[in-house]
N, C-alpha and C positions, 0 to 999 in steps of 0.2 A: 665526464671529463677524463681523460687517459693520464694517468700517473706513474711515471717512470718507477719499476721497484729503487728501492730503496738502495739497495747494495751498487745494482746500477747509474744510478744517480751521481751516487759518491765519484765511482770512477769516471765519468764526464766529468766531473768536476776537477777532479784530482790533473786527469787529463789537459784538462782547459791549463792550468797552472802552467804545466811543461810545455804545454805549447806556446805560453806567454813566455816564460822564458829563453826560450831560441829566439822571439821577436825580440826580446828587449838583447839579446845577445848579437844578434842581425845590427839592429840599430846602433848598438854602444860601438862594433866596429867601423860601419859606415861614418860615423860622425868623429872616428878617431884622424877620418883623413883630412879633413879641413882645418883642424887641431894642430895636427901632425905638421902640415905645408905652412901652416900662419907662422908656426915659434922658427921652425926654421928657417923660413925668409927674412923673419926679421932679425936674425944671428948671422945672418950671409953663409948657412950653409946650406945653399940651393944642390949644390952640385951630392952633396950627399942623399939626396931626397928619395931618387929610385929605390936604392935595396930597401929601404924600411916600408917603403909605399908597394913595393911586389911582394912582402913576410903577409902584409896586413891583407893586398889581395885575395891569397892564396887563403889566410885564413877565414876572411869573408867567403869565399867560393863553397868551401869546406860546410862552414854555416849553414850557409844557405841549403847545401844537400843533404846537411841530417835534419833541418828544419822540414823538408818535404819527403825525408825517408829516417821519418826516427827507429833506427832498428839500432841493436844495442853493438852489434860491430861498428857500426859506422861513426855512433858518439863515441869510443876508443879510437877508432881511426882519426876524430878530430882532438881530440885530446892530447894524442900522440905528435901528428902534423902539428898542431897548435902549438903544443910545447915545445917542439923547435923551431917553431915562426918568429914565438916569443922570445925566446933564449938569442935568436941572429940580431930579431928585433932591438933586441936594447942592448946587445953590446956594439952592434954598427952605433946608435944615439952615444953610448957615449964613447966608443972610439973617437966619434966626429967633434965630438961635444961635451967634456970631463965633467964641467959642472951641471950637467944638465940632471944629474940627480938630485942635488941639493936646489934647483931652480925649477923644474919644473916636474917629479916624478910623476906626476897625473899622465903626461905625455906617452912615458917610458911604462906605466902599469896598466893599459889599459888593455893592451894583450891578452895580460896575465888577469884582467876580469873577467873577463869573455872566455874562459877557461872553466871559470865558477855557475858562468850564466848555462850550464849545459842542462837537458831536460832529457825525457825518455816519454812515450807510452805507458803509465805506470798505474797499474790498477790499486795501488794503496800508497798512502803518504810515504811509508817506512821505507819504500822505494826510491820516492823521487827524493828523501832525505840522503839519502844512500848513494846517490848521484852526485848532488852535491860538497858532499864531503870529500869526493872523490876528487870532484874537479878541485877544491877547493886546497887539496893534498898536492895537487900536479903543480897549481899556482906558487905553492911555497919552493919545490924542485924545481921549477923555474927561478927565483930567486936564489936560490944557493948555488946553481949552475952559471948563473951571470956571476956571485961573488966568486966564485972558485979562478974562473976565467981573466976577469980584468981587474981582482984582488982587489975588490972593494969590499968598504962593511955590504951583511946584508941588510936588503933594504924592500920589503917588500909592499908598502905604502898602506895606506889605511885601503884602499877600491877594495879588492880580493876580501878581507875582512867582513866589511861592510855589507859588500854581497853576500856574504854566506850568509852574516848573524837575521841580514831581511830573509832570505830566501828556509831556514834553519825554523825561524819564527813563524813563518810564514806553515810552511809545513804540519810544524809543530800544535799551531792555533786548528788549522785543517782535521788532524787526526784528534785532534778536543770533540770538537763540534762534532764532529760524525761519531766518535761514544758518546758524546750526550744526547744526539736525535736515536740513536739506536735505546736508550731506555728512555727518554722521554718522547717522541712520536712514533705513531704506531707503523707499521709497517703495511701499506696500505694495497699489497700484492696482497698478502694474506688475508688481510681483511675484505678484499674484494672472493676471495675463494671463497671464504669463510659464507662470507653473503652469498656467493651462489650454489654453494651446499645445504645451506637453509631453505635458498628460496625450493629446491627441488626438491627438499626434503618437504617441505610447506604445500607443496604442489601436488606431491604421492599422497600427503596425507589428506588432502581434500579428496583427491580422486576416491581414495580407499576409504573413508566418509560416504561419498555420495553412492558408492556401491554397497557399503553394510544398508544404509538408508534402502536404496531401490530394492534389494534382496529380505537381508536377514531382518530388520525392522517389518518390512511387510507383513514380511511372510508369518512373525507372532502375532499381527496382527491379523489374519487372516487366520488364522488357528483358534485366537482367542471368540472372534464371532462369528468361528462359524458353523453348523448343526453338529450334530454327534457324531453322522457320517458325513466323509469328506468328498467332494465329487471326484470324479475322474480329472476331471480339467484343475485341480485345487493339487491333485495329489501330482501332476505333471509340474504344473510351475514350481510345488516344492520341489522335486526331483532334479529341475535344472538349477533351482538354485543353490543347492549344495553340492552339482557339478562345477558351479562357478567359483563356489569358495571354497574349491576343496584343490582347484587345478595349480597344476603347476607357476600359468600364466600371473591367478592372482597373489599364491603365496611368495613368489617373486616380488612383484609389486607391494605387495604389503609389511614388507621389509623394511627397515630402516638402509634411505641409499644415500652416501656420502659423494661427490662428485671432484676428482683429484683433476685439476688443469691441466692434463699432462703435458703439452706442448709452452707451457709457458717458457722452459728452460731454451727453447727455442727460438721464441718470440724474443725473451731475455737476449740472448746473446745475438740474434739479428739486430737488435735496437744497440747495442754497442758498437757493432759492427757499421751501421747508417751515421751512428753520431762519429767514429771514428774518419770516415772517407768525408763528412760533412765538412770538420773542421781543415779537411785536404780539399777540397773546393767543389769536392761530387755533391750533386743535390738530388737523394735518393725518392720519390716518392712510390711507395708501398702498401699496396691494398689486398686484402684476403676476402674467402667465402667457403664458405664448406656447411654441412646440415648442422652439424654439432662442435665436439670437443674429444679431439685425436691422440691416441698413444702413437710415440714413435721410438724405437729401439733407439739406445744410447748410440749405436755406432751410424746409424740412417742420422740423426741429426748431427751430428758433429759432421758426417759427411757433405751435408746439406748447407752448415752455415759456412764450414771452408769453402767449397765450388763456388758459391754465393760471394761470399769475398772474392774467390779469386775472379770472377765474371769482371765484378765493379771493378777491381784492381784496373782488367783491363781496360775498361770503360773509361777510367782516368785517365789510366799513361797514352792511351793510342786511336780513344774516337773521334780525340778534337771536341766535344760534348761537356758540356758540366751539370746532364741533368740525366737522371737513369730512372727507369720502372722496375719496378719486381712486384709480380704478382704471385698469389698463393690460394690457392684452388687445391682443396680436399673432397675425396671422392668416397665412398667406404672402403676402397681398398688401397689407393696411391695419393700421393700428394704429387699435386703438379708445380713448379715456380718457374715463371718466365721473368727473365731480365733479360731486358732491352732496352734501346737507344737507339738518339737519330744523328748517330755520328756518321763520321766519314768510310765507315764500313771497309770490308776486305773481301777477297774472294777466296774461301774455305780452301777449294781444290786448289791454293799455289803455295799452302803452309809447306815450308821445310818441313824436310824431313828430320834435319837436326833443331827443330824448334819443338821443346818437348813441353814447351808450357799448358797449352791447350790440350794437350794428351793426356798428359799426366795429370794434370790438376783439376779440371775437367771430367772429361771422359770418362778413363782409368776410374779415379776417384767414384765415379756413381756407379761403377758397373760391379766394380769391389764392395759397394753398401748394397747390392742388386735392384740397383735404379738404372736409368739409361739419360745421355744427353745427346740432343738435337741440334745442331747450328742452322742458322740463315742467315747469311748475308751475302753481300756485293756492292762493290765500290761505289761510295755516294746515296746510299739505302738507311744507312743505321744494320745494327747486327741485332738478331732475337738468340735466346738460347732458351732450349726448352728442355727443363731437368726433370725429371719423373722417380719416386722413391716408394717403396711400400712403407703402409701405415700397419702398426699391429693389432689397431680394435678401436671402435667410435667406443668412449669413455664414456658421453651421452650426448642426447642429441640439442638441438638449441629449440626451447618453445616456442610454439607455432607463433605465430603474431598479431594481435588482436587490432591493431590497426583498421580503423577505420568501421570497426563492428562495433553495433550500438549496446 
């Protein structure tokens, strides 16, 4: 069974959270419109209905794009837009409509929740807390800027509150839990290492067993019975076998050998990388092979799992597709990963020249880690790209497989 490490984990989860929150922030303004149109019609102020129903668009639009492009410019960008959505928003209501804060502020605060409901990408609680507060800060500036304006008390209603102290909590309970699994459940990345440094350690020492056994045990046995001179053929076998245990080959092997995964950190952070575009609507599927277990230079991997994102990236915004391959194929000296898809493809030879995406991010990117990348495609094909990286040493190899042998 494959078990996300632990640290990983967290942040999917952590993750999942902000990304609920843009949905419930999506929805809280979509459903302010029907809200919005009921009270006013039935106040007779129809004719005022536009400007506050174009604040709310504009800030649903906004929503919606940091909901599919959480990048942290973009939640200040809605933040900002927002808070003056909110601030037109409710002084048109009650320009048109005086009592409408004492009668219905639900109507007139709902802007300013949707303000609080904002989320990030965030690989620890302390973050998406930290968001929160933020918006939650902008919410109250929004009320003092409606008092300042149409000199009223302020009034910033229980929503805004409410939303934080859930989301505050919420959080809160979040970063509990993941200190208490971090000392009470084991961390079960490590404990699979751990398992397969034993098992290989368990594996040399049988070997290294079964060669004292076939050599150095015989051989005192063959000393112990046998005449006072030793034949020729007696004194040969000895001879080779204190070549055998005297060589290089074996005192290697008879070594105590620990076995470090060193590609995990890669594996790691592709498996973020698949869960992050998953919950954006890409559905990654991902298969490897290689003899054993690969070192790869800090800057070969980081180079590897950016190009790898930015592939998918484009796989999302421009194949028309919602489903990608990436395979990973280790050789003793390169790692190869193809990602591909059976989207609506493009034809290589009519990139701009000022499109520096693929160049740069891409290309450039592997040839600077001294890898190389390949494209194919053509319109109506799906596109393959084929990334190629060096490896710095097989750590060790993977056991043969007994499969099927009696």
């Amino acid at each position: 069974m494959a078990v996300l490490p632990r640290d990983v984990a967290a942040r999917v989860i952590t993750t999942g959270i902000s990304r609920g929150a843009w949905a419930v922030n999506c929805v809280n303004l979509v459903l302010t419109f029907p809200i919005l149109i009921e009270f006013m019609l039935s106040n007779g102020l129809g004719e005022a209905l536009p400007g506050p129903l174009a604040l709310l668009s504009l800030m649903l639009a906004f929503a919606v794009w940091a909901a599919f492009m959480p990048r942290a410019w973009l939640v200040g960008t809605f933040l900002a837009v927002g808070a003056v959505c909110a601030i037109l928003y409710e002084i048109s209501l009650v320009s048109a409509y005086p009592p409408i804060m004492g009668e219905a502020l639900f109507v007139v605060s709902r802007p300013a929740v949707s303000l609080v409901l904002i989320g990030m990408i965030t690989s620890t609680w302390i973050t998406g807390l930290v968001w929160t507060f933020v918006g939650f800060v902008v919410s109250i500036l929004v009320s003092l800027a409606v008092a300042v304006v149409t000199g009223l008390p302020v009034t910033t209603g229980l929503g805004p509150v409410l939303v934080m102290l859930i989301y505050v909590a919420t959080y809160i309970v979040l970063g509990a839990i993941q200190r208490s699994q971090r000392r009470l459940v084991p961390d079960f990345e490590q404990l699979e290492s751990e398992t397969q440094r034993l098992a290989f350690e368990e594996n040399a020492r049988s070997r290294v067993t079964a060669a004292v056994h076939d050599t150095l045990l015989n051989d005192l046995s063959l000393i112990m019975n046998a005449p006072d001179t030793l034949t020729q053929r007696a004194v040969d076998r000895l001879t080779a076998d204190i070549e055998t245990l005297t060589s290089e080959e074996w005192l290697h092997e008879s070594q105590s050998t620990a076995v470090d995964d060193s590609d995990a950190e890669l594996r790691n952070r592709l498996t973020l990388v698949m869960s992050d575009l998953q919950w954006r609507g890409l559905t990654v599927h991902i298969t490897g092979s290689g003899p054993g277990i690969y070192r790869l230079s800090v800057g070969t991997a980081s180079a590897l799992v950016d190009v790898i994102r930015a592939c998918l990236e484009n796989v999302l915004r421009h194949s028309g597709t919602t489903v990608a391959e990436v395979d990973i194929a280790y050789t003793p000296t390169d790692v190869t990963v193809v990602v591909s898809d059976q989207g609506v493809g493009f034809d290589p030879t009519e990139i701009a020249g000022d499109r520096l995406g693929v160049r740069l991010s891409v290309i450039d990117r592997m040839r600077a880690a001294g890898g190389s990348a390949r494209i194919w495609s053509s319109p109506g094909t799906g596109t393959s790209i084929v990334l190629s990286a060096p490896v710095l040493e097989m750590v060790a190899p993977h056991p043969e497989s007994t499969h099927g042998q009696g």
